[in-house]
Every structure is written in structure tokens, then in C-alpha cells.
Residue, then its C-alpha position, 0 to 999 in steps of 0.5 A: x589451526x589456531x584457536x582464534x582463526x576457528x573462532x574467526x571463521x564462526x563468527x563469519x559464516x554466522x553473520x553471513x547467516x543473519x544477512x541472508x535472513x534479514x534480506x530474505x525476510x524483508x519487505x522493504x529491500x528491493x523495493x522502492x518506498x514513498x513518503x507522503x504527508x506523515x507517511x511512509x509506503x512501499x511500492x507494489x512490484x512494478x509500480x513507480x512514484x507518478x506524482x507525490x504532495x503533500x497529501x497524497x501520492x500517485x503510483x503507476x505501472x509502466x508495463x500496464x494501465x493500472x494506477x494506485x491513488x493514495x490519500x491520507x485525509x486527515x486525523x482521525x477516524x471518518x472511514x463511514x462519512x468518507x466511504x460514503x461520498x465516494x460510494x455516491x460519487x462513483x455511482x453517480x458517475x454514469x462510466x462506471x457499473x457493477x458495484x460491489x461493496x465490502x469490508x475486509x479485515x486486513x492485517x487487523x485493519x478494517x478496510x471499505x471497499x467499492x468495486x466496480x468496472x469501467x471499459x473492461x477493468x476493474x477499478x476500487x476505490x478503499x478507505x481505511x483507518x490506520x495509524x490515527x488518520x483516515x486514508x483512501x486508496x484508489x485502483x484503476x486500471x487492473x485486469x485482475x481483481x486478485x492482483x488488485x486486492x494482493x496490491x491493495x494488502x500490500x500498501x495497507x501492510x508496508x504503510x507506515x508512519x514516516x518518523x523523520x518527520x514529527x508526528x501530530 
């Protein structure tokens, strides 16, 4: 066999190589994203884009209940004031109960986080700064609180700044 069909072979089987451990290793292929304000995110494995504007996109589970709310409130870092009016506005609501408050360290991102149960789900609602903005998600609807929490670490790990976009 010739020289060059050896080196053509080679060069084929380690670049078919390299695509296996790209598309094995990817968080993004196979998955939709969403841009929202100056934001990209990932979605859950199941999950749909509901409604998105400006500052906000909606997610939701057509085999389940369960909803996803994410909102980018601004510049800068206001997790403490926005964490506490929506800790008093979800206790204030009489359909909700068993609250639970915590922070969690996820992917170096520190995250409050409320939650608590109305009619036999669990709902949350976490607020968190990342990329120089304060964002807020909000889960409603889920039977399983692992599966909320592994939701929720999913969208903080693939949110992203949107680069097409300028950015502030």
C-alpha cells in the first residue's frame, strides 16, 4: 500500500476520533438553547421555550406540570434585596407552605434558594448572581425535589452570556 493512503486512513480515523469526544462531551448538542435579554441558556431534557422577552424566558414540560421561569433582573449584584421580597411575597401567599430556605454553592455560584409546596408539588423560586447580572428562576410544578434541584444546576451551569449581542 502506498505511503500516503496509510497517512489518509490515519488522519481519518483520528478526526472521526476528535467528533466522537466533541459530541460526547457536550452540553449543548442535542439540546435546544434560548437567548433572553443578553442571555443564552440551555434547556432541561424535556423542557420547551413557552414564552421569551426581553427580560425573561419561560420553559415548560410537555409530558409534566412542571415550569421553569427565568429572569434576568438587571445589572449588578441585588441577590440579598431580590431574595428577600420574594421570600415575603411567597409567604404571604396563603396557597403555599413548607418553606425551606438555603444557600447552595453551584459551580461557584452562590444561589438562595425558597422552597416550598402548593397542592402536592414543590415549587422554588432561586436568585443568583452570575455574569454581572442578578437573575431569578422560578420551579413550579415538580414531584421530585432532586430533579428540581438537577434542573436547576443545569440552567445555572449552561447560562451563558448571549455574544451576538453587545454586551453592557
Amino acid at each position: 500500500m502506498d505511503k500516503r493512503v496509510i497517512m489518509i486512513i490515519a488522519i481519518l480515523i483520528v478526526g472521526i476520533s476528535c467528533m466522537y469526544v466533541i459530541v460526547d462531551h457536550s452540553d449543548t448538542i442535542g439540546n435546544a438553547i434560548t437567548t433572553f435579554s443578553k442571555t443564552s441558556v440551555t434547556l432541561p431534557n424535556g423542557f420547551s421555550v413557552g414564552e421569551s422577552n426581553a427580560k425573561s424566558a419561560e420553559l415548560y414540560n410537555k409530558q409534566s406540570n412542571e415550569k421553569i421561569d427565568i429572569h434576568d433582573q438587571g445589572k449588578g449584584n441585588h441577590t440579598e434585596n431580590s431574595f428577600k421580597n420574594v421570600t415575603e411575597s411567597y409567604k404571604n401567599n396563603p396557597d403555599y407552605s413548607n418553606f425551606k430556605n438555603e444557600t447552595k454553592n453551584i459551580n461557584g455560584v452562590d444561589v438562595f434558594q425558597l422552597t416550598m409546596e402548593k397542592n402536592n408539588t414543590i415549587s422554588s423560586s432561586s436568585v443568583f448572581y452570575h455574569y454581572n447580572h442578578t437573575y431569578r428562576v422560578d420551579m413550579s410544578g415538580f414531584s421530585d425535589l432532586n430533579k428540581l434541584n438537577k434542573d436547576l444546576e443545569f440552567i445555572i451551569t449552561t447560562l451563558q452570556p448571549d455574544y451576538k449581542q453587545a454586551q453592557d
